[in-house]
KOLKOL-582795 format. One record per atom (N, C-alpha, C): x, y, z. Coordinates in steps of 0.05 Angstrom, whole numbers, padded with zeros to 5 digits, always signed. Example, Ala and Ser with C-alpha at 12.3 -4.5 7.8 and 13.67 -1.06 7.14 Angstrom:
2
+00264-00114+00156;+00246-00090+00156;+00264-00066+00156;+00257-00045+00142;+00273-00021+00143;+00258+00001+00157;
***
This chain:
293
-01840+01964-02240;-01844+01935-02242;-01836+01926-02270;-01822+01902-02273;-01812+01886-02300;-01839+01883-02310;-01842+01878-02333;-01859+01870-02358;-01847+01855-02375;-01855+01823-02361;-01846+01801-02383;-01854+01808-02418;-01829+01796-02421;-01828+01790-02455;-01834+01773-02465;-01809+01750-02454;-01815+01722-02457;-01791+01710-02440;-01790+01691-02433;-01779+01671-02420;-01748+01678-02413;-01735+01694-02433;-01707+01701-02429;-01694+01730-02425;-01726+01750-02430;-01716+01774-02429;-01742+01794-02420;-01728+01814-02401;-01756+01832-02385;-01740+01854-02388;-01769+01876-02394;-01754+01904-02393;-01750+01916-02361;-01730+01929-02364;-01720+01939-02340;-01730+01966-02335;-01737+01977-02308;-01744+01995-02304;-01717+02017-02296;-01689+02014-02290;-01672+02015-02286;-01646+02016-02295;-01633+02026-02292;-01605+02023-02308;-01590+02010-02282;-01565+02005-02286;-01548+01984-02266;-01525+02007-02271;-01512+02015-02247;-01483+02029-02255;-01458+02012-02247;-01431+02021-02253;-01412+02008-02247;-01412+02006-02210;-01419+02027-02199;-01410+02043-02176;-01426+02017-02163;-01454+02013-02176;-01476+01991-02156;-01459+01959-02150;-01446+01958-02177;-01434+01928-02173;-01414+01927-02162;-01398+01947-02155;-01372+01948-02146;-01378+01947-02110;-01407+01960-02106;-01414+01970-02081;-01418+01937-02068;-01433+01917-02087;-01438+01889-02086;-01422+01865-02071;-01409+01874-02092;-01378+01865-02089;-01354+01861-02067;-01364+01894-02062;-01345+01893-02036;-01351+01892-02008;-01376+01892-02011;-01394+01879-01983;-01398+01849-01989;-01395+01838-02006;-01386+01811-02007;-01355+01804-01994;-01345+01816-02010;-01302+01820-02004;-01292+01844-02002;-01298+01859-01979;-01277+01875-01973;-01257+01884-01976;-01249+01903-01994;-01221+01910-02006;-01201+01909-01977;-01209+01924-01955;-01191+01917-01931;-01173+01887-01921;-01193+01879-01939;-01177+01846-01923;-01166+01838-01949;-01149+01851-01965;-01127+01845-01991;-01102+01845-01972;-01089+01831-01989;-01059+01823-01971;-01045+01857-01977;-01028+01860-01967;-01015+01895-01972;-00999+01893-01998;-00990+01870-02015;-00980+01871-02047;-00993+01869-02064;-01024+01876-02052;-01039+01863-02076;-01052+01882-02089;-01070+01883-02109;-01078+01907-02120;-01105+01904-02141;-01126+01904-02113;-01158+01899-02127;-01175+01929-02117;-01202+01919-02132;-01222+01944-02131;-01223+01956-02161;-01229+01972-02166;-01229+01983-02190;-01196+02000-02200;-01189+01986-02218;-01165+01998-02233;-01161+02005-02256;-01193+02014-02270;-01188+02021-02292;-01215+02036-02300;-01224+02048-02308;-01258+02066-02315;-01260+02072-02299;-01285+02088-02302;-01301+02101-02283;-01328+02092-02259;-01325+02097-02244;-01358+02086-02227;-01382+02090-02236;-01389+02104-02249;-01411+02116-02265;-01416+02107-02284;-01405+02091-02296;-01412+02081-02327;-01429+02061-02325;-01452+02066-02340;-01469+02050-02340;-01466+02020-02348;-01475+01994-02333;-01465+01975-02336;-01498+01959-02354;-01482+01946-02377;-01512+01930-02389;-01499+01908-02389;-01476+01893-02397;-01464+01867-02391;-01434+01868-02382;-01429+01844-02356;-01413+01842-02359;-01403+01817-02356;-01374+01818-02363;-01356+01796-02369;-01343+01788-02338;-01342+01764-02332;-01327+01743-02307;-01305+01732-02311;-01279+01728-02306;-01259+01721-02316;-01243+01714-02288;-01236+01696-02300;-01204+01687-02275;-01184+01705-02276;-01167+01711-02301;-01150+01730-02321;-01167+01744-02339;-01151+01764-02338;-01158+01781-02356;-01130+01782-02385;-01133+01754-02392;-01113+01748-02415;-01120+01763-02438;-01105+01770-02460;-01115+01781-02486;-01135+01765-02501;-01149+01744-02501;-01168+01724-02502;-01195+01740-02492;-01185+01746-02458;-01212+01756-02445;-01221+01783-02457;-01201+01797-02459;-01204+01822-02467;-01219+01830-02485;-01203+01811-02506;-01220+01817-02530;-01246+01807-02541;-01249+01783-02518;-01284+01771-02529;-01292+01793-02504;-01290+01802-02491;-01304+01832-02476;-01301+01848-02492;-01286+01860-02515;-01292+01877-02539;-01313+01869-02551;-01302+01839-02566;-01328+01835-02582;-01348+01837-02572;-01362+01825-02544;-01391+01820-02536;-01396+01851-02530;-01381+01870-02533;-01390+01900-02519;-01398+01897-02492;-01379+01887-02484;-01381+01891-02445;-01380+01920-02436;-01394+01926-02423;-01384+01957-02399;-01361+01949-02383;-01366+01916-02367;-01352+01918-02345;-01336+01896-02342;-01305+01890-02342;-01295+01867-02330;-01278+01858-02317;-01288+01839-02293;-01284+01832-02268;-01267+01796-02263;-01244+01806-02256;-01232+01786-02256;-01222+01776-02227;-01211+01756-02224;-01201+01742-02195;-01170+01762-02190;-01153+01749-02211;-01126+01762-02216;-01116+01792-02225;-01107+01809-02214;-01111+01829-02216;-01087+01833-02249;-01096+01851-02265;-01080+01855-02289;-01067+01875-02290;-01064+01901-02274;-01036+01902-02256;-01035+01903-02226;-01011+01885-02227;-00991+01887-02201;-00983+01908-02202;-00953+01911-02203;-00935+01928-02201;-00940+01959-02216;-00920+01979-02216;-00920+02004-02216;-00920+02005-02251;-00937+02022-02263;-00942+02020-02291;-00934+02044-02295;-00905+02046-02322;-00897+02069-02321;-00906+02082-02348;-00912+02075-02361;-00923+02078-02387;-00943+02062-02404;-00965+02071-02417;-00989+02054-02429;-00981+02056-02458;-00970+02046-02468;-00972+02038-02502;-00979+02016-02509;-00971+02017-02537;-00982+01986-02551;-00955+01964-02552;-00932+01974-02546;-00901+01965-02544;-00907+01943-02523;-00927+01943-02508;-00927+01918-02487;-00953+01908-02491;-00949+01878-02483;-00980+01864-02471;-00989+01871-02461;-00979+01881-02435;-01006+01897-02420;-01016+01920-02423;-00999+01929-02439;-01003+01966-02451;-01022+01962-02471;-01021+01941-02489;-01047+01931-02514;-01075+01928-02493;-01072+01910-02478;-01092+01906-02460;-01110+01934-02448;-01097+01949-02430;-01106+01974-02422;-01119+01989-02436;-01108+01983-02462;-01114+02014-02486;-01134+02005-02498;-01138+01963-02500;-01164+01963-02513;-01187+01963-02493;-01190+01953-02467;-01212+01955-02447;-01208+01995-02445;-01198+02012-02443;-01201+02036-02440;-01216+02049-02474;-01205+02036-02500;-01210+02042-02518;-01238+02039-02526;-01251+02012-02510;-01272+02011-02510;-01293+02016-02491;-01286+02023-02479;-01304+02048-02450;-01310+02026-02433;-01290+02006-02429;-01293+01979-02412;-01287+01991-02376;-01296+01981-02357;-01294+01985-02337;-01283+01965-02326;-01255+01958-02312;-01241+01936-02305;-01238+01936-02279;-01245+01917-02257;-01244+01910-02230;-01235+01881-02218;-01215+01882-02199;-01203+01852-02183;-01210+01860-02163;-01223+01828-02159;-01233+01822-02130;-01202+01792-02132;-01184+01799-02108;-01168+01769-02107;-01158+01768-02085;-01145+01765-02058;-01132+01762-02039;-01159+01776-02017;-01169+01790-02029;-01187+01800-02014;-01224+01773-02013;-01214+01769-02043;-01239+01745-02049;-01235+01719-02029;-01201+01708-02021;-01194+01688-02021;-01199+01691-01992;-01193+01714-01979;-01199+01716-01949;-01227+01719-01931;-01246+01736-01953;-01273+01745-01941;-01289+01735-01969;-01305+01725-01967;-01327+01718-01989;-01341+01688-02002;-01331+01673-02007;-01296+01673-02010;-01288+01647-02033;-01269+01649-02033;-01258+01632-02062;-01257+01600-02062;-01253+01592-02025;-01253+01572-02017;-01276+01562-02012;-01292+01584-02001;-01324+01569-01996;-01334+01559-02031;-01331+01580-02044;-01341+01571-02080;-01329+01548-02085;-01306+01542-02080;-01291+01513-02083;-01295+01486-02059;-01297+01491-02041;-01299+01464-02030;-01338+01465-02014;-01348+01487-02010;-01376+01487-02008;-01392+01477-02033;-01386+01494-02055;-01415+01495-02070;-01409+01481-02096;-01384+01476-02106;-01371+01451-02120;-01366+01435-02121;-01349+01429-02101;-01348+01398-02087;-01359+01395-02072;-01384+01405-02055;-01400+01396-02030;-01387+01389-02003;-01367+01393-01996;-01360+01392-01975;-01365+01409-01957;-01360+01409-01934;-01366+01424-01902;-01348+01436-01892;-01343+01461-01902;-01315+01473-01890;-01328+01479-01868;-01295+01480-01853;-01308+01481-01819;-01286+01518-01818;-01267+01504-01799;-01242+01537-01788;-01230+01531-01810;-01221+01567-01817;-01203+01567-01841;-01168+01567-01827;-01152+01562-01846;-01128+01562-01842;-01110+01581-01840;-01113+01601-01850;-01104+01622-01838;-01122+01643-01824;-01137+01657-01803;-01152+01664-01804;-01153+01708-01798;-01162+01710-01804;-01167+01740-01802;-01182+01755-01780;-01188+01778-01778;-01209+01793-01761;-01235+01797-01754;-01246+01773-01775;-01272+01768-01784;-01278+01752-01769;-01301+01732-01758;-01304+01707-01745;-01314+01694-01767;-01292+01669-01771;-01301+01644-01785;-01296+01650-01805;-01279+01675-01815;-01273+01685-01838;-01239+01685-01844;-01230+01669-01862;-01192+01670-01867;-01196+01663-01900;-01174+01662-01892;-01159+01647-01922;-01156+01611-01915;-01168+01596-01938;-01162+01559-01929;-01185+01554-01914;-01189+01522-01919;-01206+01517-01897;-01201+01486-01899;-01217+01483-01873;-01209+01446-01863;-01241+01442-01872;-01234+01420-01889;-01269+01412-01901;-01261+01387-01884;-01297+01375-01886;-01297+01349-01887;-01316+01339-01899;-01304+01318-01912;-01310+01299-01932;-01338+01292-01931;-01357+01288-01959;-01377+01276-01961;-01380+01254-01947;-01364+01238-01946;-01356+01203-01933;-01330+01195-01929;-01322+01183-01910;-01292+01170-01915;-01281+01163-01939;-01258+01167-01944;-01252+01156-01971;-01224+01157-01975;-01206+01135-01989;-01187+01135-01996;-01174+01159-02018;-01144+01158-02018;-01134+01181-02038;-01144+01175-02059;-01141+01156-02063;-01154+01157-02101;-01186+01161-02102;-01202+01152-02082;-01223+01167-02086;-01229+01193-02082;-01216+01209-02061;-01216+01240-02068;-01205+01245-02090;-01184+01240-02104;-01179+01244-02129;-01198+01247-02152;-01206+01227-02156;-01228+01221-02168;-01247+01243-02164;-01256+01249-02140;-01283+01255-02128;-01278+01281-02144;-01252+01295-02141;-01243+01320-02145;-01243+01333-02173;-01238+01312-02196;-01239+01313-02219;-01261+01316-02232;-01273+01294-02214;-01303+01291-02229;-01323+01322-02225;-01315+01328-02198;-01340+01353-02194;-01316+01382-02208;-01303+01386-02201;-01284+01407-02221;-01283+01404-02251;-01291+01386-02257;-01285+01377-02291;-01255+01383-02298;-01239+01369-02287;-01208+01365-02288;-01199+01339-02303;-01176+01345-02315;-01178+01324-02333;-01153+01299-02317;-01144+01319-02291;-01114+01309-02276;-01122+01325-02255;-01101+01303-02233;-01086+01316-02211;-01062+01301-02201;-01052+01313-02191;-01016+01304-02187;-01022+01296-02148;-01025+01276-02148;-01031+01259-02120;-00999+01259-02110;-00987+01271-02087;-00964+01271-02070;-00972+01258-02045;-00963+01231-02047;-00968+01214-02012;-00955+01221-01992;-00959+01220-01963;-00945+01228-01949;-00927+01203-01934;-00904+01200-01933;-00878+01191-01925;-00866+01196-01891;-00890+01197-01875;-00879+01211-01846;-00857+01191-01835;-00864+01162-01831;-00831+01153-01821;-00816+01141-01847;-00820+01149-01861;-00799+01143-01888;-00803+01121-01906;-00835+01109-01908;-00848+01106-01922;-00877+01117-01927;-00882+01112-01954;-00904+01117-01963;-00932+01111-01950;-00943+01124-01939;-00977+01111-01931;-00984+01098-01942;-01008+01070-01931;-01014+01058-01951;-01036+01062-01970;-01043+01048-01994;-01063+01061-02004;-01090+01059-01997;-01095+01040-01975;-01128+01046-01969;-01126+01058-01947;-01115+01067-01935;-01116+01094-01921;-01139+01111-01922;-01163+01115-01901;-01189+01132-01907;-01184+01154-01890;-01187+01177-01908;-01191+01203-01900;-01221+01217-01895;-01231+01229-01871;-01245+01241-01869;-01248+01265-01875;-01229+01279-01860;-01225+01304-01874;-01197+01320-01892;-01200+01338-01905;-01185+01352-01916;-01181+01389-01917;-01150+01400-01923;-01155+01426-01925;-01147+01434-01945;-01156+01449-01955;-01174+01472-01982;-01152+01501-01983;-01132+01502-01998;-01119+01536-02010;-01124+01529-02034;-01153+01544-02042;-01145+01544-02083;-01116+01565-02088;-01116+01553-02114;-01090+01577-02128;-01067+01564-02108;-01041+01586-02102;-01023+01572-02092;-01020+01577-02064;-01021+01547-02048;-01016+01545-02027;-00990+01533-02008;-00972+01527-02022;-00944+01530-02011;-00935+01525-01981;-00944+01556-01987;-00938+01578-01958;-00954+01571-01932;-00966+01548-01933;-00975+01539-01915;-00976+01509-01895;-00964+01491-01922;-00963+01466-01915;-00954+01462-01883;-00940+01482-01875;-00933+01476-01849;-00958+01474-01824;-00977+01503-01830;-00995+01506-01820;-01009+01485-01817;-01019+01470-01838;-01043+01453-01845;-01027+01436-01829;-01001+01413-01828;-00991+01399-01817;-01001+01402-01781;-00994+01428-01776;-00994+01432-01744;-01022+01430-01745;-01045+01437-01756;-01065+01435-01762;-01079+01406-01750;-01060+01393-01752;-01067+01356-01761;-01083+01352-01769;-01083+01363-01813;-01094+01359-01825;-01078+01329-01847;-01080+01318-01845;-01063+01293-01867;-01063+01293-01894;-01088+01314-01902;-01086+01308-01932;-01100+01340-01939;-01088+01357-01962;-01087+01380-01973;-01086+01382-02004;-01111+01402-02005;-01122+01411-02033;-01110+01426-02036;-01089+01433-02058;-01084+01466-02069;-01073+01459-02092;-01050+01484-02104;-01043+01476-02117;-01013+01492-02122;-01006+01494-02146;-00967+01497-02148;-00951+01487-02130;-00946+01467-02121;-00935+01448-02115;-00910+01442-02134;-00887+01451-02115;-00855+01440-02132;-00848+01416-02116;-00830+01401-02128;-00806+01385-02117;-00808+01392-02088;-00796+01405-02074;-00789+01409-02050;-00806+01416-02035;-00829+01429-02041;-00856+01432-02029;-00868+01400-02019;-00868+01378-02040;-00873+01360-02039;-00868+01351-02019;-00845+01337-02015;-00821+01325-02006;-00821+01344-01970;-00820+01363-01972;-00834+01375-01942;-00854+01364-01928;-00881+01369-01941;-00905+01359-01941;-00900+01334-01921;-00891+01315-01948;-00887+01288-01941;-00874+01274-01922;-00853+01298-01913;-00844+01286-01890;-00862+01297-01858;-00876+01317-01868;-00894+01322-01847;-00914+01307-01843;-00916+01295-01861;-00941+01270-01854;-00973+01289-01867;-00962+01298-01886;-00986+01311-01904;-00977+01305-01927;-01010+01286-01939;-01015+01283-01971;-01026+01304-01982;-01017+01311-02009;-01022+01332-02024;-01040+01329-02054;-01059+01339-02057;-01069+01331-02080;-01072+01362-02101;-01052+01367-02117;-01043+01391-02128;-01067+01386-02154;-01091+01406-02151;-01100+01406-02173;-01104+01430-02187;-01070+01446-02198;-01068+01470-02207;-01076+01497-02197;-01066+01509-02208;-01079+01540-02195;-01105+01547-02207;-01105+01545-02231;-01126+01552-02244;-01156+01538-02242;-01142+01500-02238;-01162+01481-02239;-01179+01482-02216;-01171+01498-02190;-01184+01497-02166;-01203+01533-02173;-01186+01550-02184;-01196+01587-02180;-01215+01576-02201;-01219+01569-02222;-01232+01570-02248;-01261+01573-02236;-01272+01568-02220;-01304+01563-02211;-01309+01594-02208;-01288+01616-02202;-01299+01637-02190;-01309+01653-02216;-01304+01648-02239;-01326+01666-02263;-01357+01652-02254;-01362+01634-02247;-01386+01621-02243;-01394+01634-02218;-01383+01634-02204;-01390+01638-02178;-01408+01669-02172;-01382+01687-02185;-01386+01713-02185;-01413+01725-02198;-01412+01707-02221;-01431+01711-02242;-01458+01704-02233;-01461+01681-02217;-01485+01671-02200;-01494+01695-02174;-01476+01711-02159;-01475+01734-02142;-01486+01758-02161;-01475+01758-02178;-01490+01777-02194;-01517+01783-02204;-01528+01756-02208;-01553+01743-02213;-01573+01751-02204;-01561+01743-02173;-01586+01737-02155;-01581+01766-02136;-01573+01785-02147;-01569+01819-02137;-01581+01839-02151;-01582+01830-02180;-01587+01854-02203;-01603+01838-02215;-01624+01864-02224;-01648+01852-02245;-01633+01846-02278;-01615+01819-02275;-01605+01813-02291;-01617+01794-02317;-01624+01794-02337;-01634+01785-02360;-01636+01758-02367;-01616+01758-02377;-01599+01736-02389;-01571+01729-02379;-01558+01695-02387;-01533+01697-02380;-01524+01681-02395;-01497+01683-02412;-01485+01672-02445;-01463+01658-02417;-01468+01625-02408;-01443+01628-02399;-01422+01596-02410;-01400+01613-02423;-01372+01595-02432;-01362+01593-02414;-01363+01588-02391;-01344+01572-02370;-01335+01553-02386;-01304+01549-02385;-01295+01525-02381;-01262+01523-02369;-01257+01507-02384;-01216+01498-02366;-01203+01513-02391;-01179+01519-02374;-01166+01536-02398;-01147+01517-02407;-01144+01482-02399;-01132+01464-02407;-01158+01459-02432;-01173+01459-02430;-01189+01453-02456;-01192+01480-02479;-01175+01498-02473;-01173+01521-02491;-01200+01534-02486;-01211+01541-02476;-01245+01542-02471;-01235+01575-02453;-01248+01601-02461;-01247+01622-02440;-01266+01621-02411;-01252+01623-02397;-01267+01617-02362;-01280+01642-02361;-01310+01651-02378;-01320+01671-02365;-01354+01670-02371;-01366+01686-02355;-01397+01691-02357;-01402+01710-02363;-01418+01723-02388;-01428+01744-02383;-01452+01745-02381;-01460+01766-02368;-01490+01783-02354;-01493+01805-02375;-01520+01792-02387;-01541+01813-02401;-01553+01830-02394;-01565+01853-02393;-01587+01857-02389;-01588+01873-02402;-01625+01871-02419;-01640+01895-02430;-01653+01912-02412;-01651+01933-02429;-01653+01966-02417;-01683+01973-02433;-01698+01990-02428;-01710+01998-02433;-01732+02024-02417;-01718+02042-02425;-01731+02061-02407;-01760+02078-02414;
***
């Protein structure tokens, strides 16, 4: 049994290992349901290392890395995996070879949850459920799971015009922009009081789908990287686009994760710098806990 201290800190009867949070994790998101190029789960330490804090991150930029040196993290867990591709050598000659050598240098334990987060868990419910309050219903691409994909068709708190989802969008994301693309189906522009009920949801980049959502007969779409010609597709499909970055939509998942963590492990304390990485601010949470055996 814990034995309060005071208000912000209890001794633990327990230690926490890597192996427990990873176990968490993936009965939350399933490494099985990662797309086949992708490359999450643990990619760096050991399962066994005892975990007392850890760090939440979108990226694992040289930023993250190193305020996970400074704070003495065990463990850190990011959306984007920090390698992809085939790593043929670890030195200090590269960014990512500095990276490796200092989370390994410092007996850091590094894990991506991402394609697998975005499909089962999930990245979209953290974004259009518990952020923006909306009601996702069927997702947009869907998987083997029931009620479980990648995307989802929300619907709206209330009817509302584009500029008020806009708005709506900024305000609960803390975004400082978004790049509104109208849709053009017989070769003009929609008009602007146009009310939308519902909308669909790809954080990060959704592209690769505008077609879907269209056959969908969804009219108006959250995501984000949006080019020229993506646009201009869209638009002629008779889907508006409201591009609010890759990051500006994923950024919630250090919060998210960090809140999963919370409410799983007899966790302490929580130091959390969430913010936009348009405001220079590092997107991460870390999880305390005192030990005391």
């Amino acid at each position: 049994m814990a034995k309060k201290l005071d208000d912000n800190h209890k001794i633990i009867s327990r230690t926490i290992s890597c192996n427990e949070i990873i176990d968490k994790l993936e009965e939350l998101s399933p490494k099985q349901y990662a797309c086949e190029w992708d490359n999450v789960g643990l990619l760096l330490g050991t399962r066994d290392r005892e975990v007392n804090r850890v760090m939440v991150a979108l990226d694992a930029t040289m930023e993250v890395v190193k305020a996970a040196c400074d704070e003495k993290c065990d463990m850190l867990i990011t959306h984007h995996p920090l390698i992809f591709s085939s790593v043929k050598k670890i030195t200090d000659e590269t960014v990512l070879g500095k990276k490796l050598l200092l989370l390994a240098q410092n007996g850091i334990s590094y894990y991506a949850m991402h394609t697998n987060f975005d499909t089962v868990g999930s990245m979209t419910h953290a974004v259009a459920d518990v952020f923006l309050g909306f009601d996702s219903k069927e997702p947009i691409e869907e998987c083997d799971l029931p009620e479980e994909g990648m995307g989802r068709i929300a619907i709206l708190p209330k009817p509302m015009t584009s500029d008020e989802v806009c708005e709506y969008i900024k305000e609960h994301l803390e975004l400082s922009q978004v790049t509104y693309y109208p849709a053009t189906p017989d070769g003009e522009e929609i008009p602007a009081d146009k009310v939308f009920d519902k909308i669909a949801i790809m954080p990060g980049s959704g592209k690769s789908f505008i077609n879907k959502v269209a056959a969908m007969g969804c009219e108006l779409y959250l995501t984000g990287d949006i080019g020229y010609h993506e646009a201009q597709n869209a638009a002629e499909l008779g889907v508006s686009i409201i591009d609010a970055t890759h990051d500006g939509l994923e950024k919630v998942f250090a919060r998210y994760i960090a809140d999963v963590l919370k409410c799983n492990f007899p966790l302490t304390d929580t130091k959390d710098n969430s913010g936009t990485v348009k405001e220079s601010k590092i997107p991460y949470s870390i999880i305390l806990q005192k030990v005391d055996n």
